[in-house]
Each structure stands twice: as C-alpha cells, then as structure tokens.
N, C-alpha and C positions, 0 to 999 in steps of 0.2 A: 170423236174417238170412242170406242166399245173400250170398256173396262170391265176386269175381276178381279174383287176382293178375298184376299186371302188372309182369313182372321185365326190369331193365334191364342191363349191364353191370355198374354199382354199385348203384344203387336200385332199392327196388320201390315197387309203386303199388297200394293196396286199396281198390277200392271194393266198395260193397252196396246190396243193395237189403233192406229193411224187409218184417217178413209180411206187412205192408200193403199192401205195394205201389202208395203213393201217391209216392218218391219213390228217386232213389238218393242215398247220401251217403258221404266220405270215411271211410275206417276206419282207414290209417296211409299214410304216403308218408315217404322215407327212406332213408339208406344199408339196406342188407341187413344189417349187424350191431348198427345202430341204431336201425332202423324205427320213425318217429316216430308213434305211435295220436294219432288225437282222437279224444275221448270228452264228449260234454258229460251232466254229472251233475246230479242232482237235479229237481225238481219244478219243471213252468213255472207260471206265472200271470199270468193277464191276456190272456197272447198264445199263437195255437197253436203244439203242437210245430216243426211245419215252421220258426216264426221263429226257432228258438235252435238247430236243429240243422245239422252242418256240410253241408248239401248241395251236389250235384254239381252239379245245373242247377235252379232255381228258376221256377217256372211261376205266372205272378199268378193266385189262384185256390186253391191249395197254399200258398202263403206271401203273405203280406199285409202285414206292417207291416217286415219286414225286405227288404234289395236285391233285387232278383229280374230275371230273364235274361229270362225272356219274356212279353210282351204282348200279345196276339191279341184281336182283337174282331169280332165276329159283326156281322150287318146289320140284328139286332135289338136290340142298342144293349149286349151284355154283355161285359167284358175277364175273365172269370174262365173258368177250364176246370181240369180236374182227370181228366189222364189216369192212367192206373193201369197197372202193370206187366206184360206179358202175353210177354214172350218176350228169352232171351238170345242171340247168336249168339256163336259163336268161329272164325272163318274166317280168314281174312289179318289181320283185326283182330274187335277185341269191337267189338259193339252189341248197347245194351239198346233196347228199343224198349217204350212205353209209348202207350197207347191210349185216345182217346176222341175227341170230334169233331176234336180235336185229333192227330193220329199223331206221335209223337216219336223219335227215337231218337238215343240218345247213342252216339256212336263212339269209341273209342279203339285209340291204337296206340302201343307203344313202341319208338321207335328211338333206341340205344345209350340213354343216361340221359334224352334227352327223350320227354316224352309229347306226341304230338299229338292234340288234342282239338277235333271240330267235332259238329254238330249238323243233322240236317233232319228237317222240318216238312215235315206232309203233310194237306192239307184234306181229311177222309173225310166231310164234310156235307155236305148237300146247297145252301149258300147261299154266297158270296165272303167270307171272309173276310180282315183287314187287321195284317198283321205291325207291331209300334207297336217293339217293342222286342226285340233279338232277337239278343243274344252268341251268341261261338262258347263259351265256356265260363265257369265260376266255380271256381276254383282257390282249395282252404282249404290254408292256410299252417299246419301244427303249430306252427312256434313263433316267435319274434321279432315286432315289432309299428315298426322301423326298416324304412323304404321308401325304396330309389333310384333315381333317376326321371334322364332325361339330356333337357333342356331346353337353347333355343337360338334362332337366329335367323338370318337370311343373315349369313354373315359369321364367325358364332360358332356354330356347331351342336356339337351330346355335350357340352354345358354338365353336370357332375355334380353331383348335389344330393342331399340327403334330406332325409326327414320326419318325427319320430317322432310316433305314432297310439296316445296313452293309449288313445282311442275317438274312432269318428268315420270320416270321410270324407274321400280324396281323390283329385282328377278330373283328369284329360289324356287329352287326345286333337283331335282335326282337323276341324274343319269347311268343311276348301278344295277336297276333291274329290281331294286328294292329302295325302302321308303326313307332310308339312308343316317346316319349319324349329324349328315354337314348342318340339313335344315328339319322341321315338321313342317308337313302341310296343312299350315293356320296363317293366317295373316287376321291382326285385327286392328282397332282403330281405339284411341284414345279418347278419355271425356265423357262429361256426366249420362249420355248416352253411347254408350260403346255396341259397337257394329264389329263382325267376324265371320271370317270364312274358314272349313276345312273341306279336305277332299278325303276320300273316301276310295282310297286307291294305296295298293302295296306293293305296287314298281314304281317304272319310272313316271315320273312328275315335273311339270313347272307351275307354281302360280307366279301373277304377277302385278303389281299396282302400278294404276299409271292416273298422274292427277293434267287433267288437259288444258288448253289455255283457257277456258272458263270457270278453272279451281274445282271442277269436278272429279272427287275420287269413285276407279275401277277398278273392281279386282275381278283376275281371270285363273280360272282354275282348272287344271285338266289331263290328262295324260299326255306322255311324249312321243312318239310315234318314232319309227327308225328314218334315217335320213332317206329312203324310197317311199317311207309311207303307205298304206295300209289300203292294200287291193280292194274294190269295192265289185264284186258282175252285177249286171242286170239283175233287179229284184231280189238284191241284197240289202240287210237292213243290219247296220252297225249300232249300238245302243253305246253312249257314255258310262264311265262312273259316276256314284252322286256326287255334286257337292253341294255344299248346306250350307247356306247364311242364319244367320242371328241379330240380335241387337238386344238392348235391355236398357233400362232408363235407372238402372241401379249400378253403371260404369264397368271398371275389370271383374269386381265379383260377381254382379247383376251376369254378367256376360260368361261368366265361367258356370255360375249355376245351371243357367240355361242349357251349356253343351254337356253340363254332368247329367242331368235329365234328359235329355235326348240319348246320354248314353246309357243308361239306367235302362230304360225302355229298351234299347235295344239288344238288351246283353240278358244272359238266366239270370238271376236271379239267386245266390247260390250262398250259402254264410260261408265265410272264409275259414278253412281250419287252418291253425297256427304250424309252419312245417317248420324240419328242421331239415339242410341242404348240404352234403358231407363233402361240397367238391373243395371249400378251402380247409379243411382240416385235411384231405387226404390226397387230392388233387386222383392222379390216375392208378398210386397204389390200393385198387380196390381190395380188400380181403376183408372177409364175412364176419369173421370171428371182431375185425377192428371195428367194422361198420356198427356192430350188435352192441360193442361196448360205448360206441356214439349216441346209438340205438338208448341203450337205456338210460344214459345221461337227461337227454333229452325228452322222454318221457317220463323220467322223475321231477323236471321241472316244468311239465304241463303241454308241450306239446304234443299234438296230434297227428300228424302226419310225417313221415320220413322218406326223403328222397334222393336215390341215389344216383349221380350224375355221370360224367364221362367218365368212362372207363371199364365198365360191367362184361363188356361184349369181346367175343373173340376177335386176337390180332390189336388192342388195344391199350399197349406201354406204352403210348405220349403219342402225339398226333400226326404220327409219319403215317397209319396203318388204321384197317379197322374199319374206317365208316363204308358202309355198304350191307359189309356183313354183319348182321342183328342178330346174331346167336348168343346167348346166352353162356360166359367164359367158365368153363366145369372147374377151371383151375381157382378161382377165384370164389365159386362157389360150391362147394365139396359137395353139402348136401344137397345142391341145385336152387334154381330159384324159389322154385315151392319151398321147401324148406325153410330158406329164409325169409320167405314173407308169414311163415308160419310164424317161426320166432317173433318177430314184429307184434306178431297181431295178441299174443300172448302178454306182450307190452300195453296193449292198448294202442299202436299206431296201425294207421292206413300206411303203403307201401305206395309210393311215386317212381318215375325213372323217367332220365334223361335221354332225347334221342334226335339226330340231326338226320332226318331223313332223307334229307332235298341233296347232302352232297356224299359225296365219294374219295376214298383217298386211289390215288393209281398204281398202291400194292397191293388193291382189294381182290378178291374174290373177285366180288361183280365186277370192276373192271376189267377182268381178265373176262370173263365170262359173255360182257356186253357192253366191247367196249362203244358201238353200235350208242347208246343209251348215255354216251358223256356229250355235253354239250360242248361245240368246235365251231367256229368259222369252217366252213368249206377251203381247205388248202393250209390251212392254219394248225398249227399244234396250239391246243385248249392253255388258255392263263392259269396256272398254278398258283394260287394265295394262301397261304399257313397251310401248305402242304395237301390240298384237296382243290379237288374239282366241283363241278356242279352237274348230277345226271338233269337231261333237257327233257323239262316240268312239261312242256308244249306237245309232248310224246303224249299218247293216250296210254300206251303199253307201262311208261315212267309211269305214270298216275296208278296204273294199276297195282303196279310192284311197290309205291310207296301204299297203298291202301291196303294190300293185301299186307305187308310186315306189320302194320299198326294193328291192324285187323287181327292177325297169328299172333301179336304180341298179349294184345287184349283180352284176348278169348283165350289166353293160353294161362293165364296170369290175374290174381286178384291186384291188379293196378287199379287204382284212385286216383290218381295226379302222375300227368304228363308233362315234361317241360319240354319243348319243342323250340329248336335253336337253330339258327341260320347263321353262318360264321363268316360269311366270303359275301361280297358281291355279284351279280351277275356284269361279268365284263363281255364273255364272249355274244358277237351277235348274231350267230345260226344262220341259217338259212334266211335272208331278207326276206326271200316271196312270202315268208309268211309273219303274220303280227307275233312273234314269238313274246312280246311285253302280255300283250293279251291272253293269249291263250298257258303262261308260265301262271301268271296269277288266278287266272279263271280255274285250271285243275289245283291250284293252293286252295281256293275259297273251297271248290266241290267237295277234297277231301275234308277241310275243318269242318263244313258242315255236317254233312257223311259220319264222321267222328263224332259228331253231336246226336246224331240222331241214333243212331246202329249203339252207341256205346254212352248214354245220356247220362251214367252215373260218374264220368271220369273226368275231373278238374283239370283243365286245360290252361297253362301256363305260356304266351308266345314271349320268346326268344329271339334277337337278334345281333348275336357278341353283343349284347347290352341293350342299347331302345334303338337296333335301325331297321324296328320295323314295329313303330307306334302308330298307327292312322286308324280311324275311321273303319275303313273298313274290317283289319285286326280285331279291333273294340267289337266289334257286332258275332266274331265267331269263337272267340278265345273267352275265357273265363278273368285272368288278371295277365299282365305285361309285365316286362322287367324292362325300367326304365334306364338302368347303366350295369359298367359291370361295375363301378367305383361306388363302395357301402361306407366308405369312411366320410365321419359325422358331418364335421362341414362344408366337404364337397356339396355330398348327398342331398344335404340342404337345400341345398342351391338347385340342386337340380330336380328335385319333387316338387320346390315353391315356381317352376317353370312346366311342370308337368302338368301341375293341376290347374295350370290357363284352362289349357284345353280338355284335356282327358278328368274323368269323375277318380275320387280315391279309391274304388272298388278297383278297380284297371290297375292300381298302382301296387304293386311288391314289391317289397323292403324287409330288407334284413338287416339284424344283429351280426356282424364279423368284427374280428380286432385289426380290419382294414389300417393302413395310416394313410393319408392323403394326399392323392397325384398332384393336388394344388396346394391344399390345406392341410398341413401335417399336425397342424396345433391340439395337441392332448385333449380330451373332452370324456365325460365321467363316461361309467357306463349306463348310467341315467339319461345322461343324454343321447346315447345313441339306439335304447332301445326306445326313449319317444320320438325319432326320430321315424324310427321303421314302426311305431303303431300308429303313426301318421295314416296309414297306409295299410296292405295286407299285410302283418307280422310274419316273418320268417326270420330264422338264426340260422345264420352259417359258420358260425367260430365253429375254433374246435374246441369242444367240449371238455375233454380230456385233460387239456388244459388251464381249465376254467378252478380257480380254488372255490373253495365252500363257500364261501359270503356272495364270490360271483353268481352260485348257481342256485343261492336264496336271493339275492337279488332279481333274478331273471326269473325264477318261480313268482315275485308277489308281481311286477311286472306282465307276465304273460295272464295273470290270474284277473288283475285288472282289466286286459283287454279283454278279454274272453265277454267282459261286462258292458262291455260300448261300443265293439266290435261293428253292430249292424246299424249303430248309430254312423260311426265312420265311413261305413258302406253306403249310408242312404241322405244324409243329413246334408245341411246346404255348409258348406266353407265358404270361411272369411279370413281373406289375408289379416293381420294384429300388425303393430309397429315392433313385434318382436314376438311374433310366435303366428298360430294358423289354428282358428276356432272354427269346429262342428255344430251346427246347431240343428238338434231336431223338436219334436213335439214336448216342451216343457224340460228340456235335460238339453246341455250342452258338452263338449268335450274342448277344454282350450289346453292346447302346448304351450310353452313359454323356452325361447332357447336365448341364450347367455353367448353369444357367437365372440366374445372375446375383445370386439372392440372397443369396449367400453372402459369404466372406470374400473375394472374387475376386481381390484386388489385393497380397493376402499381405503387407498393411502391418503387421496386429499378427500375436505370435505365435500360432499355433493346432496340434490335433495335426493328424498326417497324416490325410486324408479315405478310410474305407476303406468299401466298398459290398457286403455278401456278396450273393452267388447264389442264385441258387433251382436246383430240379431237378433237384442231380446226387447223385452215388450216394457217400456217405459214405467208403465203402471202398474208392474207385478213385484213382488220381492223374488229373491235370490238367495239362496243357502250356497257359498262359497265355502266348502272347509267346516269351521268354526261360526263363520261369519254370517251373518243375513245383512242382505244392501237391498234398497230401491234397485228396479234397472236401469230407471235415469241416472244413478247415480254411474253403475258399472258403464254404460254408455258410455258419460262424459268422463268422470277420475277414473275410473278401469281397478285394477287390482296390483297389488302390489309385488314385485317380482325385483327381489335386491335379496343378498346373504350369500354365504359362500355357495350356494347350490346352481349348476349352471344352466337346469334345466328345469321346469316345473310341469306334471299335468294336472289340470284341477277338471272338479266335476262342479257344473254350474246348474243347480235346480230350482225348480218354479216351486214357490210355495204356494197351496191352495187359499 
C-alpha cells in the first residue's frame, strides 16, 4: 500500500491507497505520539471488501451495501462506476486523483490540527451525466462510537446532545436552503481523545454517522442536491465544499481549541468595538431625534459603535412592506442620513445599519418592478414566510442588484458595521435543471467576499433570525455571528456554552437586553448578564432610556473592563469550568463564574464553601486572583471560591514573574 502523511501541529493524518487501486482508505489519524491505526482484520463474506474497509471516499459501484459518498448516473440508465488510481500530487496540498468515465480526485490539506477535505468530479465521457449524491468527504473515526450533535430551533439554537451508536445510523442536516436552526453541521466524538467534523456549507446539508458491524465509526459530510440532482456535460468539473476533521488528545476543549484556531486563521482579524443595537428599545418606530437620545446614553457609558436596525428604509412600519427598496426614509430622518451619522460621530460612535438583502416583501417596489427576479417553482405561486419572499440569489442580474445596493449604500454613507440578516428559509425550488443550492450560495459567498475587499473597513455581522446560518463557511467571510435571537441570561447561556463547541468567541455576539426567558425566566443580576455577553463580542441592546443611573454606572465599569481583555477573549484558548467558562492567554486569564440558580442559592441550610478550579495554567507559577496570590497547582486542583449573594463573578487571573 502507497501511503501520505499528513502532519499537523499535534496530529497526523495517514491515508493509502491499495495495489489495487480501486480505492483510497484511512491508515491512522491521531496525536503524533499516539497515532490511532485502523485495521480491519479478517476474512469478509457475503459482501465485497470495499464494504468493511475503512475508506476515504466511497463511490457506488466500489462499495454497494455499506454508506457510500457518491452517486453518478449515466443517460443510459447506470449509477455504478469504478474509477481506479492513476496519479498522486503533492503541491500546496495532496490530491489523489482516480480515473475512469468518472475523473475523481480527493484533496487534502492540513492546517494546524484540522484537515480540510473536498473533492471534484470531472465528466471525461462523452454523454451528461447526473451527480445524485455527492459529499465533501467520509471521515473514519478510530475510536469511541459516542456522537455530539448541537440541535435547536429559533429561539433556542447549540442545543447539546448525544448519541451513543452500538451500530447503526444517524442523520442531521438542512433542507431550507440555509444552514438552519433545527441542527449545526458538526458532529463530534466523546473521550480523552475527541475527533470532529464540520462542513463548510450555508444551504442545504446532511451529515451523517454510521458505526458498521465491525464497531467502526463514519462520518459523511456534504451538500444536498435536489431530488434530480445536479447536471454534469462532458468536461464538466464539479468541486465540493470543504469539510474538516480534527482531533485533539486534550477531549471536548482540546477539540474546540483546535476549530477556534482554524477559525482564527481564517477570519480578519479585527478588535471588536462594543456596539449598541436600538431594534429592542424601538423595534420599527425609527425616529432620529429618539435614536440620538439612545445615541448618547450609550456613548456616555462607553460604547463605540451605534447601530440602527429594521426600519430606517422607505415603506417600512412593520414587516408587511419595505424590503427591496433600500432608500433611505426622509421621514424618519429629517436631516438625512448624513446628518445623522454626523451627530453620531460628534458622540464618538461609528454608525452601523441593518439590512436583509436576499429577500423581498410583495408590496415592494422591486416586486412590482421585477417580479421576474422572485424566486417560484415554475407554475407555482412563491411560499410566503413572515410576510416576504426570497429574490433568486442563482440569478447573475439578483447578485448584481444586491451588490450594487451594498455598494450605493457604502460609498454613499460613512457605515462601519453591517448587520446582514436572513429571515425565511429557502423553500421554493426553482428551476431543477439547474443546482439552484449551488449556485444561491456561491453568489452569497462572492458578494461577502466582494464586501471585504471593495469595502475592508466595514465590520460585517451575519444574521440569520438568530444562528440559521452558523457554519464554516459564514465564519471565513463575516467578521462576528449572532448565535440567537433569545439574549435572556440563562437561556443565552446555554446556548454560547453550545456555540463555543464549535465556533471560536471572536464569531460570537452577545448582548446586554432586559430579555426575560423563552425557557428560563428566572431573574439574574445585571452582572450577570453583562458577563454573560462579554463572554463573547459585547453589545447592549436594552433600552437605555430606561435604564436608572446605578444601571448605567453599572454597565459603564463593566464595558470599561472589557474594553481591557477584550482581545484576550478574542484570541485565548477557553475552558469549559464546572460553573463558569475560563480564557487563557499568555500569562493573564479571564474566568466568568455564573450562579445559574440550581444550587443552594439562598444559604438557608448549611453547606461547604463552593470552590471551582481552573484550567490552563502552569502548575509551577503563582497567580494574583483579586487580593489573593495561589500556586497553580493549587488553582488547578481547589480552584477559587465563588459562594455570597453575588450570582455571577469575573476575575482576572495573572502570572506572577
């Protein structure tokens, strides 16, 4: 068997190809001093090799009764092909490439401990053939058969769960066009070495783990194709999205570190300003004069940024009307928008604004204008969801018309920060003959790129009515996410300590609002809810207005604080706590501490003192807590003490020289 090593920081990655050259398959994956081999042994029967051994990419045809990656079918009626091995590369990355009517090549690359892994397909026949099924990858797990999976819904999203898979199968992924509320695409694996996959894709999606009668776990990752599947002509060449596996011999946080750094890497690089978000103080009565009085609330207690949400634009009193047309409402803003970004700036804020480009309501302008330009079944009247439609992204002309508004908006306008929001699903499914999944997201990616480059000083926020559009791929073009629309404290909780599996804290915005809780209504300081959101990118969305003086000296020393470990948050490695989520970077740490209410809270009976150790610091150095200097051994093992009436704590943990 011909083998390449694929060495990462901590792990390497073996794959091979067989003398046969009918497939490639895993050979070990793993720390470097514990490199995990699969091997499957013994004699098969009944079914061919291919279905018991651990392969890389599975081609129907090559494998038959076990999962398989991809599906192609000819015009004369066959789904089977069986390409053969013919060539390795090693250039900026590997690719095997394997040949027959079918052209294959498997890509790989390793950056720090992930591997990125996609795949294209190339028609070398002479007739059209039809992509039916068609992952970026199949990732064999060496060992555990425990799968965690982060499920959810509006409101509730990085829901944590698992599964355990004696044998068998199981399925998540999206059929809305986007990366959805129900699941994330991340599956990962339990235990002192923990293995993970995401995809790298903002439609539609399945992955799926399947542990086979040899206790062998596989996960398969990959786009959804429409039920006709995805036209291929002659000397056509299809390219997957990535997906990326991991591993780490440091378990769930060794394993989240990992994908926060990969996502670090692949994102700017940018320090977060603290904003302030006026849609739940005012929802869609915008008026300038209210705004400016928010305005300087919120710049009296330190923040930086001010951003003003739905409702700015002509045709826009609540959400029957409006989207399409991106003009600028004169009523709303007397002295225009210049004017008021003037104001602003005289505060000391950057000026933000809200905008949902992708959809349309059908009393708009553009509606009326092109109606041509809304996406329909052929015969069908278009799905209506909270009152709008979706113009069809697959359109070159759409792409242009939302590029050109962003573009006139930008150039027209000192805007700093965009929040860019997607409210509906993609239900309709257009014209089959064409990959409309594809080519919807492909003009998304071009323009957020586009936007980065043409306009590199403006802080890009993605929006999805909350987190249904968190993946991988989001992460590489957007500056931070919004992971719900639910900011109330203990929900919130729940659902950042599920975010930050997969996604780094930079990705992650969070606000200060006087939310009560779609699950959790239970009262919580406002101590606790602004460390809650400096977990994260800080942003306030109360309304201010309302806020008394002690609030708005509260949230002044608060904001003043982050402002101080901010890039710590942004860059540092996190450690889940048995009650709270610690930052650790070079000699300085940042640890929360939350009081989530279960406990003995009210100190009626006796109990011992509540002590929480640390993670991540260095055994043999001391530590300035507060007042206090500890060993690290100590803070490791007895931790720090978190009991009194306070229900939330943030402390600063420093290395003493």
């Amino acid at each position: 068997m011909k083998t390449w090593t694929l060495r990462g920081a901590t792990t390497s990655y073996v794959v091979g190809v067989p003398d046969h050259g009918q497939w490639a398959q895993l050979v070990a994956w793993g720390p470097h001093d514990g490199l995990a081999p699969v091997e499957v042994v013994g004699t098969e029967h009944f079914l061919p090799r291919a279905d018991v051994e651990p392969l890389e990419y599975a081609v129907r045809g090559v494998r038959y009764a076990a999962p398989v990656d991809l599906v192609v079918s000819s015009a004369g009626g066959t789904d089977e092909f069986r390409p053969v091995f013919v060539s390795a590369t090693e250039d900026d990355h590997l690719q095997l490439e394997f040949a027959d009517t079918v052209n294959l090549v498997l890509h790989y690359r390793m950056v720090g401990d992930v591997l990125e892994r996609w795949v294209s397909v190339r028609n070398d026949g002479a007739d059209d053939l039809t992509l039916h099924r068609h992952d970026s990858a199949g990732f064999v797990v060496p060992v555990g058969n425990t799968v965690k999976y982060l499920w959810g819904e509006w409101n509730s999203e990085f829901q944590q769960a698992s599964v355990t898979l004696p044998r068998g199968r199981f399925t998540i992924g999206s059929a809305q066009g986007i990366t959805g509320h129900s699941y994330s695409p991340f599956l990962a694996t339990d235990g002192e070495v923990a293995y993970g996959v995401q995809l790298a894709w903002s439609g539609s999606w399945e992955m799926s783990a399947d542990v086979d009668t040899t206790g062998l776990l596989r996960i398969q990752a990959g786009r959804v194709s429409s039920s006709q599947g995805i036209a291929l002509e002659p000397g056509a060449t299809w390219v997957s999205p990535k997906a990326v596996g991991a591993c780490s011999a440091e378990g769930a946080d060794g394993l989240a570190q990992v994908f926060h750094e990969y996502e670090r890497a692949a994102s700017r690089r940018r320090t977060p300003k603290v904003l302030y978000n006026s849609w739940f103080a005012t929802e869609f009565d915008i008026r300038a004069e209210h705004q400016l009085e928010l305005a300087r609330r919120a710049a009296g207690i330190g923040v930086e940024t001010f951003v003003v949400d739905d409702g700015w634009f002509v045709g826009r009193s609540d959400d029957t009307g409006g989207l399409g047309d991106w003009e600028v409402d004169p009523a709303k803003f007397p002295n225009g928008l210049d004017g008021f970004i003037g104001e602003l700036q005289e505060l000391g804020l950057d000026f933000g604004l809200w905008i949902e480009p992708e959809s349309v309501n059908p009393t708009s302008r553009l509606a009326a204008e092109h109606p041509e330009w809304i996406l329909r079944t052929p015969g069908l009247e278009p799905v209506l969801i909270r009152n709008q439609l979706l113009l069809d992204l697959s359109r070159d002309d759409v792409a242009e018309f939302i590029w050109t508004t962003l573009d006139r908006l930008l150039s027209s306008y000192d805007i700093k920060y965009l929040k860019w929001d997607a409210n509906r699903p993609r239900l309709d499914s257009g014209d089959q003959r064409r990959d409309l999944d594809g080519l919807v997201v492909g003009n998304l990616y071009r323009i957020l790129e586009r936007l980065r480059s043409q306009h590199p000083d403006v802080y890009v926020e993605g929006c999805a009515g909350g987190g249904a559009r968190v993946d991988l791929g989001m992460a590489a073009r957007v500056d931070t996410l919004w992971p719900s629309d639910n900011t109330a404290p203990l929900d919130r909780l729940r659902i950042q300590e599920g975010f930050r599996t997969g996604f780094a804290p930079h990705l992650m915005s969070s606000w200060v609002t006087d939310a009560v809780g779609t699950h959790d209504g239970r009262e919580r300081s406002l101590d606790f809810r602004f460390h809650v959101a400096m977990a994260g990118v800080l942003g306030i969305g109360a309304d201010l207005s309302r806020w008394t003086d002690d609030q708005l000296k509260a949230a002044t020393r608060h904001i003043a604080q982050y402002k101080g470990f901010r890039e710590l948050i942004a860059s540092g490695k996190v450690y889940g706590l048995a009650a709270g989520v610690q930052y650790v970077g070079e000699g300085r740490s940042v640890v929360f501490l939350w009081e989530t209410g279960d406990g003995n809270v009210r100190g009626t009976l006796p109990t011992r003192r509540r002590r929480v150790p640390l993670a991540g610091l260095d055994p043999a150095k001391n530590y300035r807590v507060g007042d206090e200097v500890h060993p690290g051994s100590y803070l490791l093992q007895v931790g720090v003490a978190f009991d009194g009436p306070a229900d939330s704590r943030c402390l600063i943990v420093e290395a003493l020289d």
